[in-house]
N, C-alpha and C positions, 0 to 999 in steps of 0.2 A: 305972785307965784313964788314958791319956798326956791331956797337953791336948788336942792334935790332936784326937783320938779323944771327947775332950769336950766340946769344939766342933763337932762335926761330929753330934753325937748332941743336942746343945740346936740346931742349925739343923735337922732332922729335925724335931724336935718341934715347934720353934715353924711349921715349912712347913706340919706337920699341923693345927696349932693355927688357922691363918691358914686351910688347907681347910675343914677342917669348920665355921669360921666362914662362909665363903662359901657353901656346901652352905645350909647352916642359914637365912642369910637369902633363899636365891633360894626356896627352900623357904616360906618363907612370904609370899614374893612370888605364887608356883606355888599356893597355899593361898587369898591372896586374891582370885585369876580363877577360882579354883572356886567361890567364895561366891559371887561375883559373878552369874558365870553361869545361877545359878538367877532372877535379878532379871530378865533376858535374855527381856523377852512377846516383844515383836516385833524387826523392824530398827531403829525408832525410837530400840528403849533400846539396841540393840546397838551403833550409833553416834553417839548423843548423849547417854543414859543418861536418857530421860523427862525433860530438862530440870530437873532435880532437883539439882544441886550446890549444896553452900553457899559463902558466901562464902569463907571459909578454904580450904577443897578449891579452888577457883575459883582462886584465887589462885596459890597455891603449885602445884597440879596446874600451871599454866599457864607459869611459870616454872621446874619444873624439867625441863617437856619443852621450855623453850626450853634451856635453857643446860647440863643433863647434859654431856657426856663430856668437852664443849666448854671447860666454868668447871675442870675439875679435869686436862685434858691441854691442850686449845690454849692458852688464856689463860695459864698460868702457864709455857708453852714458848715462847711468844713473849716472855715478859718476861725470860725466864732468858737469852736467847737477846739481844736486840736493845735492851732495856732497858724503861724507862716510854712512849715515845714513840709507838709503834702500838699497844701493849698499851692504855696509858691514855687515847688519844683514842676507840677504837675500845672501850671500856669508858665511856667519857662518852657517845657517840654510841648506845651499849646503853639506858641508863639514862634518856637522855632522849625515846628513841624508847619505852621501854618505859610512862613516865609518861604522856605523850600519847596513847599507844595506849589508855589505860585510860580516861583521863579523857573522849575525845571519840568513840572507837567503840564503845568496850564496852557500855555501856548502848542506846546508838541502835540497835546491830547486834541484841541481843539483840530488842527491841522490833519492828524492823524482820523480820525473820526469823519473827517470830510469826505479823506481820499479813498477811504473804508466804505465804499460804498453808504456814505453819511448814515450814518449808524445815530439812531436816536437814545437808543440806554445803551450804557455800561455791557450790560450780553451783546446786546447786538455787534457792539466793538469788536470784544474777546471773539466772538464766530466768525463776521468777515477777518479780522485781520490773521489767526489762523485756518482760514478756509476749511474750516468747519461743516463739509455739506450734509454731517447726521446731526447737526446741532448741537450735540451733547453737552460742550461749552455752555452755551447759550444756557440752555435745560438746566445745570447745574447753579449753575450764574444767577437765575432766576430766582430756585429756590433758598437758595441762600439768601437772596434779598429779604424774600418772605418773613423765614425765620428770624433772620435777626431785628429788622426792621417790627416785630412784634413787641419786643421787650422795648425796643428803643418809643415806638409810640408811645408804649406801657408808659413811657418816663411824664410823657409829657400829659397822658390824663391824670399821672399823681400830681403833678401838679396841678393842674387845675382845681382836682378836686380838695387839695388842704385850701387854695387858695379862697375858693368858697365859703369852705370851712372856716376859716379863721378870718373873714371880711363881714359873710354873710348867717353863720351859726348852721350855715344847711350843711343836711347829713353827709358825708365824708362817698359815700357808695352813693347818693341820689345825684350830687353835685359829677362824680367822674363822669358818671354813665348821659349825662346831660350836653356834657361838655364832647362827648364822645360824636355825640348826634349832632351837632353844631358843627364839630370839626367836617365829618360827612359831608354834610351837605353844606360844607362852604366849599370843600373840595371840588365838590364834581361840579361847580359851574365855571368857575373862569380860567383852571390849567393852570400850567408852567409862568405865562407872564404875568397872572395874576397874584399865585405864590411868589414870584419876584419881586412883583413891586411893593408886596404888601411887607415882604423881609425887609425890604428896603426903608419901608416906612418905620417896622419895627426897630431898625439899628438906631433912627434917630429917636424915638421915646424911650430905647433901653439907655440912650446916650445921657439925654434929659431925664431918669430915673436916679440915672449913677449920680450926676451934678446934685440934684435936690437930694438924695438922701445922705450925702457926703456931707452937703451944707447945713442940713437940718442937724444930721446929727451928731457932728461935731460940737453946734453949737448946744445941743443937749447934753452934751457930754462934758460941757464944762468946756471946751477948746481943745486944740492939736494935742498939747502938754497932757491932759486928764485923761487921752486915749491912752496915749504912749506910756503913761504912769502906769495906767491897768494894766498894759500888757507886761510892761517891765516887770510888774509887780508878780503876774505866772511864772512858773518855773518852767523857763525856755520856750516860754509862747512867743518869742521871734524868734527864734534858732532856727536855720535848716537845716541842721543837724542832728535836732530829738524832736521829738513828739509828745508837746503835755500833753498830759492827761487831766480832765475835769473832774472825774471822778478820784481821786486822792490827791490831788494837787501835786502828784510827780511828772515825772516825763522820761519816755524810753526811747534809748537811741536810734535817730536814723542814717543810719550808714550807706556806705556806697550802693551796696546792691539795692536797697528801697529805692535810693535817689535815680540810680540807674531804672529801675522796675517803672520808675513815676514818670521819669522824661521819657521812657518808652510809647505815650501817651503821643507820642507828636508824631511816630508810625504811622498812626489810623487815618491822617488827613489822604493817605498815597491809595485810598480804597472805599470813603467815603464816596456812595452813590449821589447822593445828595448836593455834594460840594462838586463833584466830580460834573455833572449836569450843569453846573455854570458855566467853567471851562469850556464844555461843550455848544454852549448858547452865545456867546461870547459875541458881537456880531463883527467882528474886527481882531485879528490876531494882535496887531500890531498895538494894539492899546491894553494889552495884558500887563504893561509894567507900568499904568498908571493903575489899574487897578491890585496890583501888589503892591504898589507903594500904600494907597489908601488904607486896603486889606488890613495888612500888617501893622501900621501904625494906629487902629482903633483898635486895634486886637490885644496889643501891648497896651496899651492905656488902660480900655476896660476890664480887662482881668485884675491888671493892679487895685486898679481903684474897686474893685468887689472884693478883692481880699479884704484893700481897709475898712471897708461895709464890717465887713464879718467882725474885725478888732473893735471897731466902734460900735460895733451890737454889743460885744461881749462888755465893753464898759454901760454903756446903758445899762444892762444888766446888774453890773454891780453897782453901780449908783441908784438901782430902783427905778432909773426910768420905765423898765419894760422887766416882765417878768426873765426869771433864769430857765433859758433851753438846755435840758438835758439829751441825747442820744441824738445820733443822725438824722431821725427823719424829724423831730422834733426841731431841731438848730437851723433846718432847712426854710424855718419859716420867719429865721429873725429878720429880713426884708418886710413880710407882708407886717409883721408885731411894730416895727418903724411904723411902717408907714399908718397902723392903724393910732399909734397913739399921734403922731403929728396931724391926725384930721381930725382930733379933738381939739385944737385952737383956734379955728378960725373957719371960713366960708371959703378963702382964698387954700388954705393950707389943705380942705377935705376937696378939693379940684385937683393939688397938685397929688395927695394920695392918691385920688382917684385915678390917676395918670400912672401913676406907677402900679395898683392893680392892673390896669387895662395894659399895661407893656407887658405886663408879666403873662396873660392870660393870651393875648394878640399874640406874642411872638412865640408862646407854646402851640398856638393853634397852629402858626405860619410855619415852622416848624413840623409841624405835625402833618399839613398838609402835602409839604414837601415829601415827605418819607411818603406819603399814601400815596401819588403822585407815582412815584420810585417803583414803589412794588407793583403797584396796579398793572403798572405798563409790562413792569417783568410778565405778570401773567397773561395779561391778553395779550402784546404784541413775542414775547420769548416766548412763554409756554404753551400756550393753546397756539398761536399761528405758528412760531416759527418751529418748534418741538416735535408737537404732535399734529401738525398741519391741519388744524381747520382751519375752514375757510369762512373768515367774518368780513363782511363788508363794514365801513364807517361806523353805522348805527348800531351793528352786532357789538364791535369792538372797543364801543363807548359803555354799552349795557352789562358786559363782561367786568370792565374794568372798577365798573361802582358795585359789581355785587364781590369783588376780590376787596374791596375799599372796608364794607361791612363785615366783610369775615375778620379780616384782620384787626380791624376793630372791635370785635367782641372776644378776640383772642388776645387781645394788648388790654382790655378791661379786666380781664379772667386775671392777667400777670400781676395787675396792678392795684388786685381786691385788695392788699393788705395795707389796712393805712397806714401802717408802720413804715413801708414800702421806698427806701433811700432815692431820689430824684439819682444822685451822683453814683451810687454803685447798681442799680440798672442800668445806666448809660453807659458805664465802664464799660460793661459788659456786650454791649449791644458794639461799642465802639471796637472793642477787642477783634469781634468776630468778625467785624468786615476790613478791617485792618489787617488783621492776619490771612482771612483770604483773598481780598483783591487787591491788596497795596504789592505786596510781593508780584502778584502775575501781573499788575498794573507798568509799576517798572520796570519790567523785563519784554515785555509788551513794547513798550515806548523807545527803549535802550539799547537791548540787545536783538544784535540779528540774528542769532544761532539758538534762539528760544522757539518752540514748537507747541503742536496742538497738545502732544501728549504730558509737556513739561509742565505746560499752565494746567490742567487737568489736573494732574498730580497736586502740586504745589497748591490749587484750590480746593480740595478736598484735605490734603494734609493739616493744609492750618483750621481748616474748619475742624475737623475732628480734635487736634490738638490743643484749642479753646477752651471745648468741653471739657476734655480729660485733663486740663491742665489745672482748672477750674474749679471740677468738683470732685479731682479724684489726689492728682498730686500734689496738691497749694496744701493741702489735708494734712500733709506730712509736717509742715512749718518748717520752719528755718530757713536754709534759702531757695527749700523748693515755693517758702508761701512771698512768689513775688505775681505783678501785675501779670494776667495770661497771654496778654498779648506782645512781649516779649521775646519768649519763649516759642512761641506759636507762628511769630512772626518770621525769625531766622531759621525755623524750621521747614516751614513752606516755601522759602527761598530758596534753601538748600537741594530742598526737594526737587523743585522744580529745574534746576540748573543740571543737578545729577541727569533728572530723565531725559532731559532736551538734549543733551552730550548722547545718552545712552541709547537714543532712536534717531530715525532719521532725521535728514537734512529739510531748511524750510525748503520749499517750490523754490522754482527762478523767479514766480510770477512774485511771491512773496517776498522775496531779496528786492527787486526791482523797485516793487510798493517802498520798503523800505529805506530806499537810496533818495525817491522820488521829494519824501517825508523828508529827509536830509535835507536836499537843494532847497526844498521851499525855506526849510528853516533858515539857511543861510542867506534866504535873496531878502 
């Protein structure tokens, strides 16, 4: 056999090698919503899992459907791309929003939501806990999930579909739409604990992703020294304080307000449905700060260690290992471009690619699942039952929920047609918009006793709307009106909300009480 001929017969095998690893692990992903599903009495376990998680699941489940597709394609294409300087603030402002979020809602939320007449979503909270008996709350609540949670799935079928693209050569629109229907129907069979466990499983192969491609490619890079030399060698590709640029090998300043605008990123954890849903499953209060210890310290590791992915792409790159990524959604891909040239070595090395595909695609699905999950419930149990009162039994209100799953699926593929389509600025965006509406009414919720139905209304529709407008109408202007929208959006719905809560009535007594109730627990 020529070499040619030999080379082309060991890339064949290791392609095959790298499939049937991927097969193999969705496979037992596919395996664990069938276990699951039998656990599945009612809607209660089918979106919250009986409140049953352990701390470890809690944890980990919680953070790998925060940071899935996002820690192993945006983050490390923003740093290959632009350097340390949005990557790394916007990675501190993760880390420190993800801390707080544990330390001061998780426990109270969980607690709260009990006494709430155990409130299974996020609406259901916001209506019991402001006695809410037209809903509205709820109503609003819902469809806000809807909305943003569209763009946000959007994120995770672009990923899929370059990852296809760039493993498998299939077309870019066949592979999303493919992957769309997979996620579907993995969704609707095993719930809430089977989206857990499977995050959970996903945090340990995203973990095992970051080690091997750290170690591979380092050592393709020539050593520690030959990355740090590339980056030295950019103008201010470590700085947190400018931003190269690829394209003329300069770099423009990034000042306070960007760096402010970027750490504003750690807001959206106080409003996250998704994350917010662990908290709430928790099966033990009292073990919330073993899971914030855990939390927080992989959260801080693996972001770092994805940045240096990115710097150690961007040397590859200059050494010829791997071609040169030009433009966001392009850089987005220098994990899967790793990993495909490292399974052209060996039988063992197209296993450990194939592992890092299948993390990549697994914990977008798991991820994804989770959000479908989210909205679903928003609409069969908030909007059709609790809104506009129909009346579903179990079977109705499972059939509802999978045809809310498909819409929004085919409206998250509509976002996400454009191949060009950034993993990291859809997310943003998706993350802005729940940030700015329920983190504000979240904490004020949780905190204050002189917050009202009418404050949290206000305050959630305010920052919804000023998302938008902040987004595509004032960012338009540049300067410092072009910062993060969720900022802006965020102190603005705050503000709102606290004026109207002052400027209308007093909560009930029943509600003060509830309140106090919340307190003692928290202190015994």
């Amino acid at each position: 056999m020529n070499p040619d001929g030999s080379y082309k017969y060991l890339m064949e095998k290791n392609l095959i090698i790298m499939l049937v690893t991927i097969v193999g692990y969705m496979l037992m992903m596919v395996g664990i919503g069938i276990f699951y599903s039998r656990k599945n009495k009612n809607v209660s376990d089918f979106y919250l899992g009986g409140r049953k998680l352990g701390p470890i699941v809690t944890a980990m489940s919680a953070e790998a459907s925060d940071m899935s597709s996002w820690l192993l394609m945006g983050l490390p294409g923003v740093a290959y791309l632009t350097g340390c300087a949005e990557a790394g603030w916007t990675a501190i402002g993760l880390a420190i929003g993800t801390y707080i979020n544990w330390l001061i809602v998780a426990k109270r939320l969980r607690v709260y939501t009990q006494k709430c007449g155990n409130a299974i979503t996020i609406p259901d909270f916001f209506s019991n806990r402001y006695r809410d008996s037209k809903n509205l709350l709820m109503g609003i609540a819902a469809i806000i999930i809807l909305v943003f949670f569209v763009p946000y799935t959007a994120s995770g079928f672009a990923a899929c579909g370059k990852l296809f693209a760039t493993l498998f050569g299939i077309e870019y629109h066949t592979a999303m739409i493919l992957s769309a229907i997979i996620i579907i129907a993995y969704t609707s069979i095993g719930g809430f604990l089977a989206a857990s466990t499977t995050d959970f499983i996903q945090s340990i192969v995203m973990t095992l992703a970051l080690v091997i491609l750290v170690a591979f490619g380092v050592n393709a890079a020539g050593g520690v020294g030959a990355v740090m030399d590339n980056a030295n060698g950019l103008k201010d590709y470590l700085s947190f304080t400018a931003l190269h640029n690829p394209e003329g090998g300069e770099s423009t300043p990034y000042g306070i307000l960007p760096i402010a605008s970027t750490l504003a990123w750690g807001l959206g954890y106080f409003g996250m449905p998704h994350i917010l849903l662990r908290f709430m499953a928790i099966e033990d209060k009292d073990k919330v700060k073993t899971s914030r210890r855990i939390a927080s310290i992989w959260v801080v590791i693996s972001m770092a260690v994805a940045i240096f992915i990115g710097l150690i792409g961007n040397a590859l790159s200059a050494n010829g290992t791997i071609a040169a990524l030009s433009g966001s959604s392009e850089a987005e891909t220098v994990v899967m471009k790793m990993a495909t040239f490292m399974s052209e070595h060996s039988v063992l090395s197209a296993v450990a690619a194939g592992l890092i595909f299948a993390g990549i695609l697994a914990c977008t699905m798991s991820t994804s699942d989770s959000q479908l999950l989210a909205a679903s419930s928003s609409m069969s149990e908030n909007l059709l039952k609790g809104m506009f009162g129909v009346k579903l039994n179990e079977k109705q209100s499972m059939i509802s929920a999978r045809v809310v799953l498909v819409v929004i699926a085919v409206l998250s593929v509509v976002v996400a047609w454009n191949p060009d389509s950034s993993v990291f600025r859809i997310v943003s965006f998706a993350w802005a918009g729940f940030g700015a509406t329920f983190g504000p009414v979240m904490l004020l919720a949780l905190f204050w006793k002189r917050s009202n139905k009418w404050g949290a209304l206000a305050g959630m529709v305010s920052g919804g709307v000023m998302v938008f407008l902040w987004k595509f109408v004032i960012a338009g202007f540049g300067g410092v009106w072009a910062i993060y929208e969720l900022l802006p959006a965020f102190i603005i719905a705050l503000a709102v909300n606290v004026a109207v809560s002052l400027a209308t009535e007093k909560p009930s007594q029943e509600m003060l009480e509830e309140f106090d109730a919340v307190n003692a627990e928290m202190k015994a």
